[in-house]
DOBAKOL-608591 format. One line per 4 residues: their letters; for each residue x, y, z of N, C-alpha, C. Coordinates in steps of 0.001 Angstrom, whole numbers, padded with zeros to 6 digits. Example, Ala and Ser with C-alpha at 12.3 -4.5 7.8 and 13.67 -1.06 7.14 Angstrom:
<pts>
AS> 013190:-005690:007800:012300:-004500:007800:013200:-003300:007800; 012850:-002250:007080:013670:-001060:007140:012900:000030:007870;
</pts>
This chain:
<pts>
XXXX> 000842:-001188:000000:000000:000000:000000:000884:001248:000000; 000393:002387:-000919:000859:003388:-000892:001005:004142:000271; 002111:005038:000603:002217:005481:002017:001169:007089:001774; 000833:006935:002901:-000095:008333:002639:000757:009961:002775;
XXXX> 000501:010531:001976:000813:011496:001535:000594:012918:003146; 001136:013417:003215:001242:014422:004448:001868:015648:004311; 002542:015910:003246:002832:017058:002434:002941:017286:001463; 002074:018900:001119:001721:018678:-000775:002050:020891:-000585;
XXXX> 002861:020457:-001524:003389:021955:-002572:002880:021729:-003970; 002254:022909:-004314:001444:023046:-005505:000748:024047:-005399; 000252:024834:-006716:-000589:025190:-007211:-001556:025026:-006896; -002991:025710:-006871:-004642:025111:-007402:-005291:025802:-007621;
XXXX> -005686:025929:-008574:-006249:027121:-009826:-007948:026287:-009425; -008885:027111:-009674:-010391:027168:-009469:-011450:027034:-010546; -012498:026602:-010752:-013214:026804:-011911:-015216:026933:-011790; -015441:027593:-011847:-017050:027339:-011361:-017833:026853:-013332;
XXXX> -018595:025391:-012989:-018991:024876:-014301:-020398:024283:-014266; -021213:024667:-015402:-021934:024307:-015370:-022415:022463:-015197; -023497:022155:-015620:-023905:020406:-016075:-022827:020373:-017019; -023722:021343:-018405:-023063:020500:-019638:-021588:020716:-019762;
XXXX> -021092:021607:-019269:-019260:021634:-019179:-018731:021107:-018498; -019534:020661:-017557:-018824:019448:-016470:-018788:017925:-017173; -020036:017579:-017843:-020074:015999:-018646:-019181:016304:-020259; -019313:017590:-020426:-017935:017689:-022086:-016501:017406:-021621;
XXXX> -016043:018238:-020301:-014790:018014:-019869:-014379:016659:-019795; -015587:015795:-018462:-015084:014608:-018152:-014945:013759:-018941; -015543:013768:-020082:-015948:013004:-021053:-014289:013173:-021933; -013607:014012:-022183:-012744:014706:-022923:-011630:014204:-022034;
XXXX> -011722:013288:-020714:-010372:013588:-019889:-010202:011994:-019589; -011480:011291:-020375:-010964:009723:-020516:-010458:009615:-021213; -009072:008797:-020782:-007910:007873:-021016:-006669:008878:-020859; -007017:010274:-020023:-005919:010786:-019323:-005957:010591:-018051;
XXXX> -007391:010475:-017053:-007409:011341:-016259:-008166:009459:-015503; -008075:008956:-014149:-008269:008145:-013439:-009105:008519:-012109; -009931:007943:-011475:-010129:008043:-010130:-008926:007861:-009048; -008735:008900:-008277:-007231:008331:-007612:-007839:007587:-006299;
XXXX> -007148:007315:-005246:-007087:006601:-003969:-008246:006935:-003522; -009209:008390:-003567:-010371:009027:-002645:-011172:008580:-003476; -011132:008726:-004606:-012250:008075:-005807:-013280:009036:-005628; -015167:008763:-005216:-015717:009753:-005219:-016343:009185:-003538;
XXXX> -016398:010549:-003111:-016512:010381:-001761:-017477:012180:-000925; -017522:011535:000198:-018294:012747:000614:-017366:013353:001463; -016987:014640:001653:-015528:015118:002437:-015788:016092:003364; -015948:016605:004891:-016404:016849:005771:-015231:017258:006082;
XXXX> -015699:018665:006581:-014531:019543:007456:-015140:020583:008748; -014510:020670:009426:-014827:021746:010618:-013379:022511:010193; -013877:024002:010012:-012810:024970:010145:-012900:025879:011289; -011259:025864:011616:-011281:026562:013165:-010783:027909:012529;
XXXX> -011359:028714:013520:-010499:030426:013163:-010736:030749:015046; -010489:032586:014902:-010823:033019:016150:-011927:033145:016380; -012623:033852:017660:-013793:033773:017642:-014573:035602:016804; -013587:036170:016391:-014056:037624:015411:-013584:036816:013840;
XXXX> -013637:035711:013686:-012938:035255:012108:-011635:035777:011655; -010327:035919:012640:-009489:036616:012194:-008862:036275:011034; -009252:034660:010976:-008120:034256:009741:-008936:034441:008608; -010097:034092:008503:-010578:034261:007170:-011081:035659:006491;
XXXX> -011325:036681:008053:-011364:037947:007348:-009616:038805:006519; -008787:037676:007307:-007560:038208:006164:-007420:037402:005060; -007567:036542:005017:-007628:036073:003995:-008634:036070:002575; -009673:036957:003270:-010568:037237:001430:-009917:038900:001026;
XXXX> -008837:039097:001932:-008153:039884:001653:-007483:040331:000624; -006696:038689:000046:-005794:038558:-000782:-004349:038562:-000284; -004028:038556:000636:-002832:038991:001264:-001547:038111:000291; -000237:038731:000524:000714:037653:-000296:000771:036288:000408;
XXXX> 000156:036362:001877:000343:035262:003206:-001056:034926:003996; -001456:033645:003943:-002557:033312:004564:-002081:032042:004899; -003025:031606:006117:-002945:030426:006565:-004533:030332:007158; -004925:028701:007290:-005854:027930:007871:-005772:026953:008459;
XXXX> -007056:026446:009501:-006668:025249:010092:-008206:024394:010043; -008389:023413:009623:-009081:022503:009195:-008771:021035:009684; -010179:020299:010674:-010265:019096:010508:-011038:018468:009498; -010655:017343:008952:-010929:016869:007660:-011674:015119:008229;
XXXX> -012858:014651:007029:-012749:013258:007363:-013566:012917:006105; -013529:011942:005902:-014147:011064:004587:-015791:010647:004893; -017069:010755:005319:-017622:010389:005256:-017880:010965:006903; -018742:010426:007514:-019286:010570:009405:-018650:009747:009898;
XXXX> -017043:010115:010747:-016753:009302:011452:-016493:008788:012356; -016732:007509:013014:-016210:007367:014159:-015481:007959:015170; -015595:007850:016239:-014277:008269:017336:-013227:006920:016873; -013164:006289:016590:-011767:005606:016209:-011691:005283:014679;
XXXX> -012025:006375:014126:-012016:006709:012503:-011327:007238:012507; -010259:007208:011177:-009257:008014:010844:-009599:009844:010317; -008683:010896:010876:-009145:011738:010186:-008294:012655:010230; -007955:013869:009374:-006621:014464:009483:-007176:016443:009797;
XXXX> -005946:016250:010485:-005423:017739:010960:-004962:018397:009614; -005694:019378:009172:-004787:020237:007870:-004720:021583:008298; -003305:021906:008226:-002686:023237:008368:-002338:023542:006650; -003136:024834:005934:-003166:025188:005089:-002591:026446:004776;
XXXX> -001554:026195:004173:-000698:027895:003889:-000574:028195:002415; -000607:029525:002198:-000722:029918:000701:000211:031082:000637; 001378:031623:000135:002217:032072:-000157:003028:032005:-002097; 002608:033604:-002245:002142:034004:-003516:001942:032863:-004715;
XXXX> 000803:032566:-004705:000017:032073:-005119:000158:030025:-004575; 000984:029685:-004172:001718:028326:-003851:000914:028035:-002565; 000490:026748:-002756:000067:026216:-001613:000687:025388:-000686; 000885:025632:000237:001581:024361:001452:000348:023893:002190;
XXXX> 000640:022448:001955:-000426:021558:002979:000328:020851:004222; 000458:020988:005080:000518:019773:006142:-000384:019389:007154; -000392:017735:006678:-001359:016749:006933:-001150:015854:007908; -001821:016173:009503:-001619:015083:010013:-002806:014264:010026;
XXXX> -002471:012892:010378:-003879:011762:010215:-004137:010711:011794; -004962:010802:012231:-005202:010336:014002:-006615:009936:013563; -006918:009349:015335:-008554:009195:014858:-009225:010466:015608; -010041:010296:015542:-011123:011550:015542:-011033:011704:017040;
XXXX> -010778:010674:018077:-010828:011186:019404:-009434:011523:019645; -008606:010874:019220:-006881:012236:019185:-007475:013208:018674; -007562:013495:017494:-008375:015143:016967:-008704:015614:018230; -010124:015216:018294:-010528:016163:019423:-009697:016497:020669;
XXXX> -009221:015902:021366:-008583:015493:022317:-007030:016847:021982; -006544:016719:021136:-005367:017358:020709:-005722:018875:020501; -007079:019253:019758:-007716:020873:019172:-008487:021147:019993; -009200:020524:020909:-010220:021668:021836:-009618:020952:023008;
XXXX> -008947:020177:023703:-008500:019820:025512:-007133:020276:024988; -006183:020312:024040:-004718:020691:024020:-004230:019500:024145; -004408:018238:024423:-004088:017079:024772:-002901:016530:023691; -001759:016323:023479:-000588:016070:022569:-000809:014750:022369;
XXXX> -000531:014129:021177:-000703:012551:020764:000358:011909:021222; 000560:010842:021590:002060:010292:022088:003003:010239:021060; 002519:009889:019501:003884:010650:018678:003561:011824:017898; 004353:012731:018280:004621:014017:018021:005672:014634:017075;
XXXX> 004929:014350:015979:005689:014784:014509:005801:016184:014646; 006574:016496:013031:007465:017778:012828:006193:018452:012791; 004836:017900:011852:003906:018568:011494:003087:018721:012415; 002543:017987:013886:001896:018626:014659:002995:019533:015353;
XXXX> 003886:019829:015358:004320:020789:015759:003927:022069:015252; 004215:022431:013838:003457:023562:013452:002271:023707:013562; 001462:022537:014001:-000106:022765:014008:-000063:023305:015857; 000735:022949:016603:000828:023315:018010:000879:024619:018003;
XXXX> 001952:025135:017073:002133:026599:017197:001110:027420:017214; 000493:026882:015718:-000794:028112:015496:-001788:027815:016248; -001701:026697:016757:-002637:026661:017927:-002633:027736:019311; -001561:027688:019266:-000640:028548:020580:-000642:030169:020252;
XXXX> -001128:030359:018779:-000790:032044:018288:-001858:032218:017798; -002793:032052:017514:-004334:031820:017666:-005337:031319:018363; -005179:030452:018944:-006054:029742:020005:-007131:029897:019274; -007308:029223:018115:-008653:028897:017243:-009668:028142:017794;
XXXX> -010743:028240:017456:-011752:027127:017814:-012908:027200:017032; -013666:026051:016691:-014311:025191:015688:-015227:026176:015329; -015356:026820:014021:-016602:027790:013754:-016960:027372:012855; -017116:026650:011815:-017651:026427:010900:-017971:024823:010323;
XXXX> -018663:023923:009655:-018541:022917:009367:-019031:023119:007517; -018277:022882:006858:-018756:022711:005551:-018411:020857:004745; -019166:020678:003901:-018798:019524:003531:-019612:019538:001930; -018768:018591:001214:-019435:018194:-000099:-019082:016807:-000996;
XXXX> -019817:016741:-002336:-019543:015642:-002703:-018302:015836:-003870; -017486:014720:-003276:-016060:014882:-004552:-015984:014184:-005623; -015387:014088:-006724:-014842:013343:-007569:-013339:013240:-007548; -012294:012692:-006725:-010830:013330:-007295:-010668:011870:-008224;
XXXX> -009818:013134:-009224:-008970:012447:-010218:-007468:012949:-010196; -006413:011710:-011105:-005093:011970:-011312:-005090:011381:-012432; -003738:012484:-013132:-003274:011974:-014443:-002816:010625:-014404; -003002:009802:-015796:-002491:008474:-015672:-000944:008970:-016292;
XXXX> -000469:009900:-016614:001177:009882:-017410:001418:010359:-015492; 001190:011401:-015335:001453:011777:-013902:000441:012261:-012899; 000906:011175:-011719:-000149:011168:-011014:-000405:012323:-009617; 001061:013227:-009863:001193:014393:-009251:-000291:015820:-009903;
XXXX> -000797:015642:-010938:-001576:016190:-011408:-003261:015596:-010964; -003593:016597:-010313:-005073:015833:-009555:-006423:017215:-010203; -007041:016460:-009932:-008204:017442:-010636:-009874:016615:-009769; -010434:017725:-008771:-011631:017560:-008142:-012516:018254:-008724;
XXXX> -013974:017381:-008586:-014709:018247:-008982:-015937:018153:-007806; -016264:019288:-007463:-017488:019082:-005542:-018870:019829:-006198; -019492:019290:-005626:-021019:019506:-005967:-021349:019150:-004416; -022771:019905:-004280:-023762:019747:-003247:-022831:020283:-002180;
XXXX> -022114:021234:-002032:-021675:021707:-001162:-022457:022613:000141; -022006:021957:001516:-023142:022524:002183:-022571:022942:003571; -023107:023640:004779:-022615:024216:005955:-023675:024368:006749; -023219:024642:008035:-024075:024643:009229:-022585:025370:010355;
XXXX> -023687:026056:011120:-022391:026574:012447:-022552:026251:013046; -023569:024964:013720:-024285:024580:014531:-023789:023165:014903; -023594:022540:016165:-023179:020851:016853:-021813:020800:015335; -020826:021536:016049:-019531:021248:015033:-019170:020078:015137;
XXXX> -019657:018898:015140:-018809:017660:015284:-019071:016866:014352; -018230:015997:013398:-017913:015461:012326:-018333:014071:012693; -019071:013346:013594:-019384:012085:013851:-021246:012436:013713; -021129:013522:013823:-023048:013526:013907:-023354:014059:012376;
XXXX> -022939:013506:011252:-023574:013099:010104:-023275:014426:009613; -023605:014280:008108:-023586:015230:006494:-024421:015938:006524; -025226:017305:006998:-026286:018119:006640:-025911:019646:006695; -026665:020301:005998:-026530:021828:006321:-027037:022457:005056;
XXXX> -026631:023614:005203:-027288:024642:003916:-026227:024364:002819; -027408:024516:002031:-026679:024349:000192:-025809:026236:-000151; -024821:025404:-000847:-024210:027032:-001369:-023816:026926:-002601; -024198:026239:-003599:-024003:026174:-004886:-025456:026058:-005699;
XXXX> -025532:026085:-006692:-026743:026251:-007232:-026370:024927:-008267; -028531:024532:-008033:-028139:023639:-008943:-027524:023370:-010078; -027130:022169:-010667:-026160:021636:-011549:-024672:022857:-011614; -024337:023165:-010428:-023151:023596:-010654:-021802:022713:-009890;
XXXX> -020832:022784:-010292:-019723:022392:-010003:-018527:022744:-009854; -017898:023090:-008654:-016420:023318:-008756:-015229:022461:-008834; -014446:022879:-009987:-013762:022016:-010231:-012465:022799:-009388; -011338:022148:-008948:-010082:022536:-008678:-008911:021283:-009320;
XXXX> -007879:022423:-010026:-006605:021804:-010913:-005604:022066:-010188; -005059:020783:-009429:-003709:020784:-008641:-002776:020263:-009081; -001830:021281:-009074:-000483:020726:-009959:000995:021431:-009337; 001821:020985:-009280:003083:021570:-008684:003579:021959:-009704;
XXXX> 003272:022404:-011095:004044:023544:-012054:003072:024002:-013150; 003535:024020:-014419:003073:024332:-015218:001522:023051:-015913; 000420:024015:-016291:-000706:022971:-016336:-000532:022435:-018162; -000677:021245:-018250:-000266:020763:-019375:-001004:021099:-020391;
XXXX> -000498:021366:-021638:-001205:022148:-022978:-002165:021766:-023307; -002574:020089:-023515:-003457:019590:-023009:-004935:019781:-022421; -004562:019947:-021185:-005820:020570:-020503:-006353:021635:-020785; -004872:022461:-021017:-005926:023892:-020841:-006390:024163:-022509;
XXXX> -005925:023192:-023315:-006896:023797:-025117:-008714:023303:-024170; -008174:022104:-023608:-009710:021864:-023089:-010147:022575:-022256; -010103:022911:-021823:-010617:024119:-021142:-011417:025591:-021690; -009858:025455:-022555:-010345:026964:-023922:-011591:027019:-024281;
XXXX> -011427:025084:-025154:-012450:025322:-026020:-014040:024953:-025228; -013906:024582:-024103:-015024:024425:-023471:-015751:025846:-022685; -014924:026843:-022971:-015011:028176:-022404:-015136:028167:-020474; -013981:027455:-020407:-014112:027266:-018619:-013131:027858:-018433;
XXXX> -013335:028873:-018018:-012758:029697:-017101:-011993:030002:-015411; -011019:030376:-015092:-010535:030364:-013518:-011418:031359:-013060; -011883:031293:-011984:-012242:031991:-010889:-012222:031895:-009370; -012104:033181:-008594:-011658:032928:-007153:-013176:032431:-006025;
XXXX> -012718:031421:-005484:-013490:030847:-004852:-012749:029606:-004101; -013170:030089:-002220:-013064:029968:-001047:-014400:029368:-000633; -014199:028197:-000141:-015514:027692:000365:-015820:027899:001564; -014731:028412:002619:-014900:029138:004015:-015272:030413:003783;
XXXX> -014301:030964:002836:-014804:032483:002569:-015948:032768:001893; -016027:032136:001032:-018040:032885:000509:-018744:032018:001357; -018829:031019:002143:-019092:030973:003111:-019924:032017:004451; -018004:032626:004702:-018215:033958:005667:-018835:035146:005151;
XXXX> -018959:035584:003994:-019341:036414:003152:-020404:036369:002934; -021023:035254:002277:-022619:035341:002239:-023432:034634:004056; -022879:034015:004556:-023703:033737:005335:-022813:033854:006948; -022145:034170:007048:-020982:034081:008889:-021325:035833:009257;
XXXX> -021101:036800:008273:-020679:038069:008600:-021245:038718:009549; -022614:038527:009343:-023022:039118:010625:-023328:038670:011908; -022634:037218:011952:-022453:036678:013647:-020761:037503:014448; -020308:037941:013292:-018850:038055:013698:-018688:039147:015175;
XXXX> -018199:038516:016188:-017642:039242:017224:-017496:041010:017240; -018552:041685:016995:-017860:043225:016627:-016524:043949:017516; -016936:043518:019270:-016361:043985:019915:-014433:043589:020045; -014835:041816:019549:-013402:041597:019063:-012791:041999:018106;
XXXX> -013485:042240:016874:-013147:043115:015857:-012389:044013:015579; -012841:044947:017279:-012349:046483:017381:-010935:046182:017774; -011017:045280:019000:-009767:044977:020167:-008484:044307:019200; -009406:043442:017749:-007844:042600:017324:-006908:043564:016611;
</pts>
């Protein structure tokens, strides 16, 4: 078995698509493009910030420097289900991921009691820090349905596509099931193209000629934007 992956540098360019540009693409990307290891799956996150949204109100900023912190899990899982810690950094335009993977009662146990796992990698270390320089806690839960794919020449080239994307601010815990408000409209789809360099000529004539376009889109941030803004802390607001 493949060893699981825990750090990813790359790119990831955005795309908002309709039905029919979503079934021309996919259709156009057999016998390049494979289901990888996640295949299609339902993907559940709680994102932590402060309690005024400090991180995500800098970050629809644009800044050259952002960071996030996200628990992640595949489906509703267990307390002894696997599920990972993602510390998310973006530095001009480049993404850094580090991924740690525990079960859901280390998670908890580690992000809201402070509780340290008995092995203590390089990467919960940086997740300790920003724990320690934020003191984040669980505000948001969003989740949706995936497709990931990877190139069959290279499998460093991944391409998702999420539909039915949905949220709730309400019982943040990732074992009490998939529900919340819709934020995409029907038959739409976001696709995201992850790649650690240049995107192959390839794709993007398909793209051209399918008239799909990049656009910016944050699923925490239009998120906070259309629906968080006006819970936000004013008085912390002033003080941060």
């Amino acid at each position: 078995m493949a060893q699981l992956q825990e750090i990813f540098e790359r790119y990831e360019k955005k795309y908002l698509m309709d039905e029919q540009q979503y079934r021309a693409l996919t259709e156009l990307l057999q016998g390049k493009m494979v289901l990888n290891e996640f295949g299609i799956s339902t993907i559940c996150n709680i994102y932590f910030d402060t309690p005024d949204y400090r991180l995500i109100r800098a970050s629809i900023e644009k800044p050259v420097y952002k960071e996030k912190l996200r628990l992640r899990s595949y489906g509703a899982p267990k307390m002894e289900d696997k599920v990972f810690i993602e510390l998310k950094k973006k530095y001009k335009g480049i993404v850094y991921k580090r991924r740690a993977p525990m079960t859901l009662q280390e998670a908890e146990q580690f992000l809201l009691q402070r509780e340290k796992p008995h092995k203590f990698s390089q990467i919960l270390k940086e997740i300790d820090w920003f724990l320690n320089f934020y003191h984040p806690i669980p505000k948001v839960y969003i989740a949706y349905d995936r497709i990931a794919m990877c190139s069959i020449e290279n499998a460093d080239l991944r391409i998702t596509f999420d539909t039915n994307i949905r949220w709730h601010e309400s019982i943040l815990d990732l074992s009490m099931g998939v529900w919340g408000n819709t934020m995409l409209g029907n038959g739409q789809y976001l696709m995201e193209i992850k790649i650690p360099g240049a995107m192959p000529l390839w794709l993007s004539r398909m793209l051209t000629d399918l008239k799909i376009f990049p656009t910016s889109y944050s699923k925490y941030g239009n998120c906070y934007k259309n629906y968080l803004i006006n819970s936000v802390d004013l008085e912390g607001v002033r003080s941060a």
